[in-house]
Every structure is written in C-alpha cells, then in structure tokens.
Backbone as CSV, one residue per row, in Angstrom:
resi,resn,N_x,N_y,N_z,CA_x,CA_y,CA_z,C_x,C_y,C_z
1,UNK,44.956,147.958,74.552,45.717,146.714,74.404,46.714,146.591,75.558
2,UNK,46.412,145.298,76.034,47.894,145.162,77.510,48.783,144.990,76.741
3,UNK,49.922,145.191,78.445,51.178,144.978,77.567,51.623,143.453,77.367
4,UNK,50.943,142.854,78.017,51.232,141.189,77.552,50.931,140.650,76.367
5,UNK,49.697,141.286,75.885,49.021,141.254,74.331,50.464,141.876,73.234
6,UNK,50.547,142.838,73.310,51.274,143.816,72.616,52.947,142.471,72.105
7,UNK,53.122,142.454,73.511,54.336,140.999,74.023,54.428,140.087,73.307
8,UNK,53.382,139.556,72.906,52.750,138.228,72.493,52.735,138.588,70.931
9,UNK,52.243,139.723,70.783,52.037,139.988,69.231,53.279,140.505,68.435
10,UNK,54.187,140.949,69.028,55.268,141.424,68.751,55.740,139.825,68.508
11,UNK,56.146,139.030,69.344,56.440,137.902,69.459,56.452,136.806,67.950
12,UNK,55.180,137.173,68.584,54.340,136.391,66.901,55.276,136.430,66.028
13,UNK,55.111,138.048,65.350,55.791,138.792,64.060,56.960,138.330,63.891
14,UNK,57.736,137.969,65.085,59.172,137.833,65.078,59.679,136.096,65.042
15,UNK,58.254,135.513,65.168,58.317,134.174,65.080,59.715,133.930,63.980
16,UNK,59.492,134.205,62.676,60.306,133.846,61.590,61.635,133.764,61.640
17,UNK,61.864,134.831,61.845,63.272,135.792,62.327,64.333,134.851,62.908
18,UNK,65.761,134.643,62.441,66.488,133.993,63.115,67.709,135.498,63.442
19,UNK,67.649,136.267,63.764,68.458,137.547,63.380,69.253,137.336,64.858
20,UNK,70.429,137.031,65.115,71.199,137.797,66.271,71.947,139.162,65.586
21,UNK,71.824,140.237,66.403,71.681,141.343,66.273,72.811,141.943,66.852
22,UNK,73.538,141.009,67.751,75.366,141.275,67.966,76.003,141.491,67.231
23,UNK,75.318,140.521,66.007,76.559,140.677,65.096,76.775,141.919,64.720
24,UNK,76.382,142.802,64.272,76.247,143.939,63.373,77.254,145.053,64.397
25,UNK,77.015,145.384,65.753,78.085,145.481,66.786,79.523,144.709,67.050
26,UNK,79.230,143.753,66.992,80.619,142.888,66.708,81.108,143.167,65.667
27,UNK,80.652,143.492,64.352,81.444,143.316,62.651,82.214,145.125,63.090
28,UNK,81.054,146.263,63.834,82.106,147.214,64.249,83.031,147.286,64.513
29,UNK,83.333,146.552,66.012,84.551,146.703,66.783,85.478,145.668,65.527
30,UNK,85.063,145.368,65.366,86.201,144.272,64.212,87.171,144.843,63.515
31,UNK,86.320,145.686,62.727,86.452,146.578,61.456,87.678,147.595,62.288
32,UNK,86.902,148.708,63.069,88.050,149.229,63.840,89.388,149.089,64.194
33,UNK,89.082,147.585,64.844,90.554,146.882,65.255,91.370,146.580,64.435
34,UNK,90.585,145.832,63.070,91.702,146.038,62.118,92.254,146.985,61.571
35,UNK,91.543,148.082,61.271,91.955,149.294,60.970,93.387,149.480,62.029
36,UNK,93.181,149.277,63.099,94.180,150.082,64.139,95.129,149.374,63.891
37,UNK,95.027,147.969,64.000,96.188,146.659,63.860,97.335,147.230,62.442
38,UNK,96.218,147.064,61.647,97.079,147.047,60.141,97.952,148.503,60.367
39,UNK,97.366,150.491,60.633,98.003,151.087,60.569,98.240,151.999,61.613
40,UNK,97.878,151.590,63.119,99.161,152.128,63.949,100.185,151.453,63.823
41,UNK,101.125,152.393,64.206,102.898,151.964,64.523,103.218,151.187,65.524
42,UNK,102.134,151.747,66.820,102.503,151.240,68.481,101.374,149.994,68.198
43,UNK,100.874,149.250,67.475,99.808,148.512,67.776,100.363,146.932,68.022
44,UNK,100.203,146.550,68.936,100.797,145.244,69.673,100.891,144.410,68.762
45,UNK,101.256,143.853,67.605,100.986,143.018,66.551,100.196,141.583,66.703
46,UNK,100.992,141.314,67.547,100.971,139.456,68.092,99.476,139.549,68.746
47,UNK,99.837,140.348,70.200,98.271,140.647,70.679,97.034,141.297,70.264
48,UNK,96.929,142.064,69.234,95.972,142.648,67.908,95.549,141.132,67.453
49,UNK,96.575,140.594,66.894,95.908,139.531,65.946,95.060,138.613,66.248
50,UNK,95.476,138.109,67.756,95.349,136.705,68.884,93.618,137.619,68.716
51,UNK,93.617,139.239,68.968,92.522,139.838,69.830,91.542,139.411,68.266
52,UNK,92.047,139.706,67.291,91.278,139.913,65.625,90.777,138.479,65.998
53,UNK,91.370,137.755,65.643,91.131,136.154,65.305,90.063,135.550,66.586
54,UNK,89.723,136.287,67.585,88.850,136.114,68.746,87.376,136.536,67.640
55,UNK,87.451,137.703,67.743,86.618,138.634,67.296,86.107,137.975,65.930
56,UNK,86.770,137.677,65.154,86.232,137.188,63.892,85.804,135.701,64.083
57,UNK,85.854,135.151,64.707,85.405,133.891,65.097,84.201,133.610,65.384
58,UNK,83.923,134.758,66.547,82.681,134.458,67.009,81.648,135.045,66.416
59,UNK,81.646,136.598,65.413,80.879,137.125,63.868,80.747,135.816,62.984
60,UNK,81.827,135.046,62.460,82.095,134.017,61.827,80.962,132.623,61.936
61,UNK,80.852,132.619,63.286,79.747,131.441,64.024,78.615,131.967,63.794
62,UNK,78.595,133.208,63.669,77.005,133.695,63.591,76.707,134.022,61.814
63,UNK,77.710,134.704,61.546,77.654,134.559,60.146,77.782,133.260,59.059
64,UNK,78.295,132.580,59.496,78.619,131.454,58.020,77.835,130.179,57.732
65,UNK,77.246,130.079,56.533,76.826,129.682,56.275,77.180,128.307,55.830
66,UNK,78.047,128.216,56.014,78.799,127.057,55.093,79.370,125.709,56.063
67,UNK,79.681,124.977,55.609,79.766,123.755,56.733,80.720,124.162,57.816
68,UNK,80.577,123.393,58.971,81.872,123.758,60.254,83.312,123.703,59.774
69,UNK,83.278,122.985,59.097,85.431,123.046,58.910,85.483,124.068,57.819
70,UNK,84.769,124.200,57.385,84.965,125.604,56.124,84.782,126.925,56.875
71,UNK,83.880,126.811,58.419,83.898,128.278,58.908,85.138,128.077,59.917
72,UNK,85.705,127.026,60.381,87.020,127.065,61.083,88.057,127.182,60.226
73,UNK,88.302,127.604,59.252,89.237,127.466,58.442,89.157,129.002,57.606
74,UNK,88.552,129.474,57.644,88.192,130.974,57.063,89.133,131.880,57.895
75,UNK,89.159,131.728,58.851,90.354,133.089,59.444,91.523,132.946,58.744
76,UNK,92.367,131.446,58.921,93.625,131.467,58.450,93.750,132.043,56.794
77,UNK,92.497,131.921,56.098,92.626,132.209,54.835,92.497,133.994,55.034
78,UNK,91.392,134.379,55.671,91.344,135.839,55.707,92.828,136.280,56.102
79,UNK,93.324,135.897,56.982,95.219,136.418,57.856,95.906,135.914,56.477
80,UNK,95.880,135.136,56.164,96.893,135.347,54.873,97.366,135.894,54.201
81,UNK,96.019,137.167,53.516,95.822,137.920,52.707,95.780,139.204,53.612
82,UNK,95.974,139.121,55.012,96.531,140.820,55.401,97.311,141.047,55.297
83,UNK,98.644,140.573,54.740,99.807,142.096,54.167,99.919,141.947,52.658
84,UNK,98.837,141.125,51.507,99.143,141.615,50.291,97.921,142.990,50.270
85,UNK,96.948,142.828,51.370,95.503,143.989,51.275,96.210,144.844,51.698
86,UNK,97.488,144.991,52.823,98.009,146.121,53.008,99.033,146.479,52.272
87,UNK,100.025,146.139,51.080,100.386,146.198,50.105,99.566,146.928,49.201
88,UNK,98.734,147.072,48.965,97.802,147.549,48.216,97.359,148.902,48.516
89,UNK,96.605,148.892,50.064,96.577,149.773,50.722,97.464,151.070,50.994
90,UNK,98.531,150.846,51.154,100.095,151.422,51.153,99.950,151.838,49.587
91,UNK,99.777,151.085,48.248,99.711,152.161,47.262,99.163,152.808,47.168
92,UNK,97.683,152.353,47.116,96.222,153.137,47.476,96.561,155.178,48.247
93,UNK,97.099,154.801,48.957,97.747,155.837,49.798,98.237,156.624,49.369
94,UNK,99.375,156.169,48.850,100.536,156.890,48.006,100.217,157.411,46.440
95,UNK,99.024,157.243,46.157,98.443,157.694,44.558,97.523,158.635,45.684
96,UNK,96.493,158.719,46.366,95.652,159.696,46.864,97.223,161.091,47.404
97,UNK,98.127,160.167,48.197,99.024,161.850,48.395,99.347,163.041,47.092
98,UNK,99.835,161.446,45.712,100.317,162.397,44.443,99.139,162.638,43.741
99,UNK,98.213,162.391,44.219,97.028,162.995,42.946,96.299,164.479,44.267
100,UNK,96.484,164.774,45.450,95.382,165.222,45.648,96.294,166.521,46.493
101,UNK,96.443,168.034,46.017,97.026,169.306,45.757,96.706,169.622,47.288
102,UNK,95.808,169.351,48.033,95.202,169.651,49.619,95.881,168.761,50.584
103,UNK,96.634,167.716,50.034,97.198,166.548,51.274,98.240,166.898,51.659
104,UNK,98.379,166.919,53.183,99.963,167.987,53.735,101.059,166.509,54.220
105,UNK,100.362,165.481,53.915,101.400,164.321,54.556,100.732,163.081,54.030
106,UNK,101.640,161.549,54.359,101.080,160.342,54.077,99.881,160.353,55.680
107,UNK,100.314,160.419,56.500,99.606,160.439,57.603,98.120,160.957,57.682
108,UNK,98.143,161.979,57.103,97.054,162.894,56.972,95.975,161.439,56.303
109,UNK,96.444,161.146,55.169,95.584,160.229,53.878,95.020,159.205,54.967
110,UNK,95.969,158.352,55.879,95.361,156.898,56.554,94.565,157.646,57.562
111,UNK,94.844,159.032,58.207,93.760,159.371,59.710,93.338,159.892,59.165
112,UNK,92.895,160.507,58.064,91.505,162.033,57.866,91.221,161.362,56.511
113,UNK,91.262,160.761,56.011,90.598,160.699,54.630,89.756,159.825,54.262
114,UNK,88.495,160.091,54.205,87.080,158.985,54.276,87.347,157.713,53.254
115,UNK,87.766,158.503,52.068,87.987,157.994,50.801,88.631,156.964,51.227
116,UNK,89.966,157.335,51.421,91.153,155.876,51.669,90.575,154.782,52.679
117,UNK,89.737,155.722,53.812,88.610,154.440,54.375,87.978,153.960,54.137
118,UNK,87.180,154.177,52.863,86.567,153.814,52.504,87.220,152.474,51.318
119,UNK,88.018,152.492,50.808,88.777,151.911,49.770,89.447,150.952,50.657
120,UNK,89.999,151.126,52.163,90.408,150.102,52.790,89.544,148.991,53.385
121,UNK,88.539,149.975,54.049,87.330,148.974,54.036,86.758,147.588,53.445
122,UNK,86.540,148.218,52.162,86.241,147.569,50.711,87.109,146.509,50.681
123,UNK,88.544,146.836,50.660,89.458,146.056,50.459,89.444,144.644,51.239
124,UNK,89.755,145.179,52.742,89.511,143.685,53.745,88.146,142.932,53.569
125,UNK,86.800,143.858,53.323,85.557,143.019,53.211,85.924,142.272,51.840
126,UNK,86.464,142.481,51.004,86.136,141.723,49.704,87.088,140.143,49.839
127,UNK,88.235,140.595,50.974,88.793,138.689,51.073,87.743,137.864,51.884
128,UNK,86.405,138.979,52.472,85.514,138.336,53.344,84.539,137.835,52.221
129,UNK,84.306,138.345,51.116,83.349,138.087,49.897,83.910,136.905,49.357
130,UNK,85.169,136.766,49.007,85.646,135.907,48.523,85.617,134.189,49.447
131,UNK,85.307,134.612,50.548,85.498,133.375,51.728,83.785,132.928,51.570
132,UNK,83.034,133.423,50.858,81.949,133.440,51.183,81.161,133.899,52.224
133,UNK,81.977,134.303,52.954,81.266,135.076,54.632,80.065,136.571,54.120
134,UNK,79.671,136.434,53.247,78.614,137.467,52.675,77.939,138.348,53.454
135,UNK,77.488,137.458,54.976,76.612,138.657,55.571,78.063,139.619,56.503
136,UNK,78.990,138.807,56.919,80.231,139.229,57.253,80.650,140.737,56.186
137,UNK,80.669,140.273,55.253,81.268,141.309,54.220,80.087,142.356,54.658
138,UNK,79.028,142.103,53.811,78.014,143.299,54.292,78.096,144.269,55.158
139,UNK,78.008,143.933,56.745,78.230,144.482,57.572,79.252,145.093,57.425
140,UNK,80.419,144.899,57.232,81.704,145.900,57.630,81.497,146.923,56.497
141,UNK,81.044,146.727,55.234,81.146,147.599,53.981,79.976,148.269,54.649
142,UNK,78.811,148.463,55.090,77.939,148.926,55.440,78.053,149.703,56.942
143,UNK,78.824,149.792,57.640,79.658,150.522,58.537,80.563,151.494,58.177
144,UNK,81.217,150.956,56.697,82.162,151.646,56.260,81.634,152.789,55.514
145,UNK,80.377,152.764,54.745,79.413,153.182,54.038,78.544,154.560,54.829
146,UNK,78.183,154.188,56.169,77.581,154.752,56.725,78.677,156.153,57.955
147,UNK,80.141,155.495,57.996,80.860,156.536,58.207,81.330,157.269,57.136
148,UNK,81.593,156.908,56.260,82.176,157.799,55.088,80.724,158.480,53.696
149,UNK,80.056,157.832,53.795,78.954,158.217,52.527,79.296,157.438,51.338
150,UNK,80.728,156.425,51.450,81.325,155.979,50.099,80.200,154.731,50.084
151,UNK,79.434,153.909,49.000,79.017,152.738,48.984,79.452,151.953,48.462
152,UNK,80.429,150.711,48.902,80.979,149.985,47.831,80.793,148.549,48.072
153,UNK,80.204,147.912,47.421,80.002,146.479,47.427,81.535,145.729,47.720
154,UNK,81.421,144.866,48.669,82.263,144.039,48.872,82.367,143.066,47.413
155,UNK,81.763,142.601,46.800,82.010,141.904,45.281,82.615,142.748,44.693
156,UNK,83.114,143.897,44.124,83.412,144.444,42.966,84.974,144.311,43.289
157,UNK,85.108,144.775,41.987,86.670,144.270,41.509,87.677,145.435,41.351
158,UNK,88.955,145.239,42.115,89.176,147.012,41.967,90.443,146.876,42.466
159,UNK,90.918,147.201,41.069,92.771,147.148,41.148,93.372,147.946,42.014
160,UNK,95.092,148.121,42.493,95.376,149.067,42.960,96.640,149.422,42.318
161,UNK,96.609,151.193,42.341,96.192,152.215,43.311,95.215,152.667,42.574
162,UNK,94.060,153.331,43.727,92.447,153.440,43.245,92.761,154.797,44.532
163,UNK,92.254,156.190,43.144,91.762,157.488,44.549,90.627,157.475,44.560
164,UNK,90.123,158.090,45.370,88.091,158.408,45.635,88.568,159.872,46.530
165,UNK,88.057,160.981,45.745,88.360,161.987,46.593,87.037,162.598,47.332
166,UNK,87.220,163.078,48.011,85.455,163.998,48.921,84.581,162.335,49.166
167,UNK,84.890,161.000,48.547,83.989,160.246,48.741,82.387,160.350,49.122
168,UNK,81.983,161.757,49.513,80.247,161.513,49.795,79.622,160.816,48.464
169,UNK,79.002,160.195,48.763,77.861,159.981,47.593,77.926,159.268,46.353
170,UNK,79.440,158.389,47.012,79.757,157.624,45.991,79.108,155.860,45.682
171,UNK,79.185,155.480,44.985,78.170,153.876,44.732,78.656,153.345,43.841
172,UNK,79.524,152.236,44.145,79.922,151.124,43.331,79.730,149.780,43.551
173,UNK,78.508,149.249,42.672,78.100,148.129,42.641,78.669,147.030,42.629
174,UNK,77.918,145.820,42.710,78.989,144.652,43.404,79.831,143.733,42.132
175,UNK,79.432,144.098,40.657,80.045,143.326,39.557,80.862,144.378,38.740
176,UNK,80.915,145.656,39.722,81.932,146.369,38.859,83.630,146.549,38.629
177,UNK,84.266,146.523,37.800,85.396,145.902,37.787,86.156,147.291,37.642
178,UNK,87.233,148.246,38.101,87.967,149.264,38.177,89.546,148.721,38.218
179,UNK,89.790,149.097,37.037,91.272,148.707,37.067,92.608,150.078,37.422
180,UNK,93.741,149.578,37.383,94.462,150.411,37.846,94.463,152.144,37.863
181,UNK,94.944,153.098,38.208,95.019,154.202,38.472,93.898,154.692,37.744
182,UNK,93.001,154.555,38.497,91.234,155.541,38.237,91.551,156.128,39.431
183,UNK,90.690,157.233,38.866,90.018,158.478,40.023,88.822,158.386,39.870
184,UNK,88.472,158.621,41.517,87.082,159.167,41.367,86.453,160.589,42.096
185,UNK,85.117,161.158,41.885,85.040,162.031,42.488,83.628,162.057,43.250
186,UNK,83.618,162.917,43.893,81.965,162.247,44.692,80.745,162.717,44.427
187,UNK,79.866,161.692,44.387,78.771,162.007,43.970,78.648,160.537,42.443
188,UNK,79.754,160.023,42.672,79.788,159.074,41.192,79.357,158.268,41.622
189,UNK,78.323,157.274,40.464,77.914,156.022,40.245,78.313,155.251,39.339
190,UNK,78.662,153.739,39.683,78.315,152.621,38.873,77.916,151.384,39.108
191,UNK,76.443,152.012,38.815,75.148,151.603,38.967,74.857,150.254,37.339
192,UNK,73.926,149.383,38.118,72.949,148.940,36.790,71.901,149.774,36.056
193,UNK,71.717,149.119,35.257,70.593,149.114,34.321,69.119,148.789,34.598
194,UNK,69.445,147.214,35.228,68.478,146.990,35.340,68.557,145.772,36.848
195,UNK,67.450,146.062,37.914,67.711,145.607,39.096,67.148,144.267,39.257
196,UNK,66.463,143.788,38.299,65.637,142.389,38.731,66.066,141.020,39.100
197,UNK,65.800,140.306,40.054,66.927,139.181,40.464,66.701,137.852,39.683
198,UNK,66.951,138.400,38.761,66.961,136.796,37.577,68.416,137.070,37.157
199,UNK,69.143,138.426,37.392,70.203,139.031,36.922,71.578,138.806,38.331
200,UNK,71.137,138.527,39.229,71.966,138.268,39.926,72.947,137.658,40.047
201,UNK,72.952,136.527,39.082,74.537,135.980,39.015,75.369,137.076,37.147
202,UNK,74.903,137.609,36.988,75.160,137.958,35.745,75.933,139.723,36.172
203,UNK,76.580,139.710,34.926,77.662,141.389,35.309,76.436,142.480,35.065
204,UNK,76.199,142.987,35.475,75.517,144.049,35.990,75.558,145.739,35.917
205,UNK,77.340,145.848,36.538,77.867,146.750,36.772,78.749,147.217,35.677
206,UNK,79.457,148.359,35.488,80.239,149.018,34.104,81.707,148.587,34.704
207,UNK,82.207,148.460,33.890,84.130,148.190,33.824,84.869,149.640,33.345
208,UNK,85.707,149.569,34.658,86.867,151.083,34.437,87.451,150.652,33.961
209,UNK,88.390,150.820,32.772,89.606,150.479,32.375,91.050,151.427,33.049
210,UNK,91.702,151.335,32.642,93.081,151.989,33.778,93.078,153.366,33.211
211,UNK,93.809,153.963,33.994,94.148,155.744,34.212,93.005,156.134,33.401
212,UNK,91.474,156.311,33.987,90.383,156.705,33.779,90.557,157.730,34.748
213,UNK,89.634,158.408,34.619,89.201,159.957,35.826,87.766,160.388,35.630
214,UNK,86.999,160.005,36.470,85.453,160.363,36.155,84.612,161.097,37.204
215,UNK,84.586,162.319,37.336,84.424,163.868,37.668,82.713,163.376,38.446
216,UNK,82.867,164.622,39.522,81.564,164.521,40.306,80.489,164.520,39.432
217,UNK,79.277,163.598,40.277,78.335,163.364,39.934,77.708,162.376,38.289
218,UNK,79.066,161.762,38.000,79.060,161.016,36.653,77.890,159.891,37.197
219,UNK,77.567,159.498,36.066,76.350,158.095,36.360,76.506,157.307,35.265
220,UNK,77.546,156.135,35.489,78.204,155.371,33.972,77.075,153.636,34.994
221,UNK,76.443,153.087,33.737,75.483,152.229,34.331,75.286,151.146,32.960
222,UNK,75.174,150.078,33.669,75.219,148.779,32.744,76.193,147.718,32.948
223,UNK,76.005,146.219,32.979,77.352,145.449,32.492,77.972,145.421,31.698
224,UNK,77.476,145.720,30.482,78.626,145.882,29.123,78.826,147.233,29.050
225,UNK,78.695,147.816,29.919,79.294,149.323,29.119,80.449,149.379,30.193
226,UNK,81.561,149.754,28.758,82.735,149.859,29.574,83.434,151.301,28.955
227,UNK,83.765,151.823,29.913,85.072,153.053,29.997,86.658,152.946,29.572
228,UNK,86.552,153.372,28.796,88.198,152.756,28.009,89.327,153.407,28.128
229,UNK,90.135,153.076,28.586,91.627,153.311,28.778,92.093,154.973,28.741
230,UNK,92.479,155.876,29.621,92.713,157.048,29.781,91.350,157.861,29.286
231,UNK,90.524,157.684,29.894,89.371,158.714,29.188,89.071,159.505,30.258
232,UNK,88.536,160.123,30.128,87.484,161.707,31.166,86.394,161.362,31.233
233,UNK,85.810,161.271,32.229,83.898,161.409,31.976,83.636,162.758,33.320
234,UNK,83.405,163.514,32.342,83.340,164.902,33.123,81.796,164.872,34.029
235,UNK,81.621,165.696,34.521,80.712,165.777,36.107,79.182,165.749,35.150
236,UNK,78.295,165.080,35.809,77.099,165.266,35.526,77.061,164.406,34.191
237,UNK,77.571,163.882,33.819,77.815,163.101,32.903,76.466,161.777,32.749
238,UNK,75.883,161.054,31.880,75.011,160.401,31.963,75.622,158.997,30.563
239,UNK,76.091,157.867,31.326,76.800,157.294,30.172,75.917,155.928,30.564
240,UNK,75.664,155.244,29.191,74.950,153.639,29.489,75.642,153.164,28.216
241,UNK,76.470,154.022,27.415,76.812,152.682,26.495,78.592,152.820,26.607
242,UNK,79.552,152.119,25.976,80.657,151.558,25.875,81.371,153.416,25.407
243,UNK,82.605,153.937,26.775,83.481,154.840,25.514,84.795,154.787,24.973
244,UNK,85.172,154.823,23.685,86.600,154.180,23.598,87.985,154.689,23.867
245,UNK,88.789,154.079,24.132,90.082,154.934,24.942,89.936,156.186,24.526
246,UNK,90.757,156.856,25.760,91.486,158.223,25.237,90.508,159.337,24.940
247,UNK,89.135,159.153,25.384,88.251,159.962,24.801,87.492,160.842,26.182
248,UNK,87.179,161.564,25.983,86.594,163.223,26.495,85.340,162.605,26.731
249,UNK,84.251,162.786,27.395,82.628,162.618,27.559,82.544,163.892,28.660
250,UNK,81.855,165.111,27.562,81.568,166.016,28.807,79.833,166.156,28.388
251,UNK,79.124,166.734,29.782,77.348,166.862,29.858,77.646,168.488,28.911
252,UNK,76.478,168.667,28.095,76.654,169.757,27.171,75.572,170.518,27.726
253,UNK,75.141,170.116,28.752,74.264,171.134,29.122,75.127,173.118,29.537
254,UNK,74.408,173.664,28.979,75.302,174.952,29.318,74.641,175.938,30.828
255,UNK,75.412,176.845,30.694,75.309,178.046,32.029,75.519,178.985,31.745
256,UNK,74.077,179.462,32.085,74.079,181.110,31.562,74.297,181.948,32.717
257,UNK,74.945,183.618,32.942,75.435,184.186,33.585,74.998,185.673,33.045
258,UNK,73.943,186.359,33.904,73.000,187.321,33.290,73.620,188.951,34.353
259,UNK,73.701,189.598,33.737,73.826,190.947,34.470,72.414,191.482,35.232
260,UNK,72.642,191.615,36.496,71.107,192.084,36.577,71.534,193.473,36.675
261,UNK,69.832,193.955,36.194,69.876,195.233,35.907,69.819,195.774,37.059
262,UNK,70.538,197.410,37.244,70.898,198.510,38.121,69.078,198.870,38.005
263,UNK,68.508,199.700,39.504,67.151,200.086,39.332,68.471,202.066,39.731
C-alpha cells in the first residue's frame, strides 16, 4: 500500500471527526496556571489573571457549545467564583493538616499532596460544569486524574472541608453528593449500579452525609444508597444499600496467621 493510499484512507476515517486536539494541551497549561495564580505568594496577580482569562478564552472557543454571548460571558462568571473556590480550598487544606499524623506543615499539603490536588482540581472544574463548558471541565479533571490517580467527576457535589488521603485509586462519580468533613482513603469508590444511558440525567451515584470516614478500598454504589451521618465504612467494604447514622460497616472476611513448621 503507498503512502498516498494509506493518506487518503486515514483521511477518509477521519472524515467525521471535528476534534481540535490543542485543546487538551491548552486545558493543561490552564490548569497549572491556575494552580500557580491561586497558591503562589510571588504570583503576579493582575498579570496571572489578564494571562488566565487569555488562556481560557481561546479552550472556551473551542470548547463551548452554547451560543456566542453565553461563551463571552463565561470567564467573568468562572473569575467570580475564584476566591469563594479558594475559600474552600484554604479549608480543604487545613482539615487534611489536622486529620493527617505525617503532614510537617500547611505548605507541605498545597506542594506535595496529590489528594488536595486533586480536590482542588475538582473544585475549579466543577464552576466549569456548572457554566456548562463540559468538555472544558473534562479535560482539566482528566489531567488532574491522570497526575494524581484521584478520579473525580467535575458534576459531583462536595462540601468543604473534604480529606482524600494516598488518593491513588480513588473514583467519584459525577451525581455523587459528599457533604462536610468526610474522609477518604484510597482505593475508594462511588460508583453506580447501573451504567446504561437512559440513566443519565437521573442520581446515579451514593450520598456522604457529614463527618463520615470510609477506609481503603470501600465500594459504596447506587443513587439511593446513602451513608449516614458519622459512620465508618471500614476497608474492603462492599455497600449498595442505605447505612444509618453513627454506625460501624466492617468486611467480616477474616485472616488467618499459621506457624510454619520448624523441619
């Protein structure tokens, strides 16, 4: 096969395709910059923002779907909502220092801790969910996802202060609702039930209720099943229906510990 054939046929395939492929590079450097904007000290404020509001503009043109004065009008709404997301953030912070026995400073939490990146992430993509900028949101949560291991849907709902500690392997779906001071640990899901897209506008995902704590490798799954007010769901845990405050859920599987025999 020539390579003009090959050219042509490739071509073809791609007929459909409206994909610019900047974007996904652009939603990077974005993500970054805000990161740096919102929590260096030395970060130029005025000139960060002028630089943000460049940057999101032209993702924005490629991303939005929605009529022209609704995608010219989406930044000022996204800048609005950067110092109540960093309000948040700043608690976010300050519950990961008092909950986590290994943290030697606040500093440490915003530069080394996947988790809190991951939770900040989340945070700015979800005023992008809310703008409707969807493939916008995607991308940055999916950057954020792919540096940290945390997966978190830009839709889900998630009070603050929220810890995520070790974050690998964590997955929180896009209708799940986490209210104030939860922990999490890694390896946790909240996952559906059931994936079929007739369900897509419908809740999906499980509801944390406040000062919950749910231990590596838990798998709490469903829209109506909800986690109730100060409870435990210990590691390995397998939950699909509703548990009520204040209550214990540990896996009863046991571990045996055998002497081996001396020859």
């Amino acid at each position: 096969m020539t390579k003009d054939l090959i050219v042509h046929n490739i071509s073809a395939l791609k007929s459909h395709f409206s994909i610019n492929y900047s974007i996904k590079t652009k939603t990077e450097a974005f993500t970054e910059k805000l990161f740096y904007t919102l929590f260096d000290s030395n970060a130029p404020l005025n000139e960060s923002i002028d630089e943000l509001e460049k940057q999101f503009k032209e993702i924005a043109s490629i991303a939005c779907k929605k009529p022209q004065d609704s995608c010219e009008y989406a930044w000022d709404h996204f800048l609005e909502k950067l110092p109540s997301v960093l309000e948040n953030l700043n608690k976010d912070a300050a519950y990961t220092l008092e909950n986590d026995p290994a943290s030697n400073g606040i500093e440490e939490i915003y530069l080394a801790y996947p988790g809190f990146y991951a939770i900040a992430i989340y945070r700015l993509s979800h005023e992008l969910y809310l703008l409707d900028l969807l493939l916008f949101s995607r991308l940055m949560s999916e950057y954020a996802h792919r540096i940290t291991g945390t997966d978190i849907h830009a839709g889900a709902t998630i009070d603050s202060p929220f810890f995520i500690d070790h974050a690998t392997g964590i997955v929180i779906g896009e209708t799940t609702v986490i209210e104030k001071n939860v922990k999490i640990y890694q390896g946790v899901t909240l996952g559906a039930l059931s994936v079929s897209k007739d369900m897509k506008n419908s809740k999906r995902h499980p509801t944390v209720e406040k000062n919950v704590c749910l231990y590596a490798n838990a798998t709490i799954l469903g829209g109506t099943t909800i986690i109730g007010e100060n409870s435990i769901v210990g590691g390995n845990s397998w939950v699909t229906k509703s548990i009520p405050a204040d209550s214990i859920v540990l896996n009863t599987t046991t571990t045996e510990v055998k002497i081996k025999e001396k020859h």
